[in-house]
N, C-alpha and C positions, 0 to 999 in steps of 0.2 A: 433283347432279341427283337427285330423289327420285323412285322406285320404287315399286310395288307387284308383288308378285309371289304368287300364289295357286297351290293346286295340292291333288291329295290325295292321300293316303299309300296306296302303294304296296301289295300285302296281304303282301310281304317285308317292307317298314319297319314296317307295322301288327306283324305279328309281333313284330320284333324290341321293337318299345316295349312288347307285351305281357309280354315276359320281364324287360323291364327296366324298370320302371314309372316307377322315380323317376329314369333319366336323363332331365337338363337338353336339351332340342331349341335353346331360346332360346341357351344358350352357345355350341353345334353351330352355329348359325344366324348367330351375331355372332362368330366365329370367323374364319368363311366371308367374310364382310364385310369384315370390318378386313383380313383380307390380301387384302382384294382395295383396300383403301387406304380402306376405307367408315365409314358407323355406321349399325348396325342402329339405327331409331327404335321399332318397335313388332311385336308380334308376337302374332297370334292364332289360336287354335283356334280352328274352325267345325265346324261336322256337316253343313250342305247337299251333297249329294250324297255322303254318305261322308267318312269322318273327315279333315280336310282342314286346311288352314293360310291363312292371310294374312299375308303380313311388309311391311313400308313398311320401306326403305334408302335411303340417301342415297352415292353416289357421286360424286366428283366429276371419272372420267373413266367417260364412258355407255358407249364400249362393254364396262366392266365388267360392268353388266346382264345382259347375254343370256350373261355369262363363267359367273356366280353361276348363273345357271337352268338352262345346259348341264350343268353341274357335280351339282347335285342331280338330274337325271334321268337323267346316265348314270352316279350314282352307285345308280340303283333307288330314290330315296327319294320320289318325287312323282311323280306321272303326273297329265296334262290342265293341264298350267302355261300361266298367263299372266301374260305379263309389261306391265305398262303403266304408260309414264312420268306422273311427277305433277308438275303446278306449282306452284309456290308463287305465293300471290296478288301476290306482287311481279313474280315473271316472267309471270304474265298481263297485271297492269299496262303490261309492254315491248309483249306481243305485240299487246296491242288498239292500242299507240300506232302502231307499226310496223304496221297493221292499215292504222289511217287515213291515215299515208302513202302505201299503196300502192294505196289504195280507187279512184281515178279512173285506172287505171293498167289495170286489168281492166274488158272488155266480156263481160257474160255473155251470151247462147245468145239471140239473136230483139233482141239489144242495138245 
């Protein structure tokens, strides 16, 4: 299951990246991942609101997810995290079909 998880760096992690410039975050990042059984797919700096990250991972057991997010905030590295699952346009595919199955099935509100 694919992730997105966002968040911005901490002014302790900010720090620390400023005395160590040329440490890898991405390897830190895909580390984190693969032991949690994952693959890091992509990973970005952003500036919106302060120096800040975007990662997309793939798990393929989900309550991994909020294992990875917990982990980077109570390790002080990310503050204002979110985390939200992403579909692949084949599991959209199920969900609108399983959609219309279950369409006559629900009365909405004045129905």
């Amino acid at each position: 299951m694919h992730f997105c998880l966002t968040g911005q760096y901490t002014p302790r992690a900010l720090n620390s990246i400023m005395e160590n410039p040329t440490q890898n975050r991405y390897e830190a990042a895909k580390k984190l991942v693969e032991a949690a059984g994952g693959k890091l797919i992509s990973m970005y700096s952003m500036s919106a609101e302060g120096p800040s990250v975007l990662t997309i991972f793939d798990v393929p057991d989900p309550t991994m997810a909020p294992v990875i997010s917990g982990l980077v905030v109570a390790a002080g590295t990310l503050q204002n995290v979110k985390l939200t699952r992403l579909f692949t346009q084949e599991e959209i595919v199920q969900v609108r079909q399983k959609a219309a199955k279950l369409r006559g099935s629900y009365t909405p509100p004045g129905g």
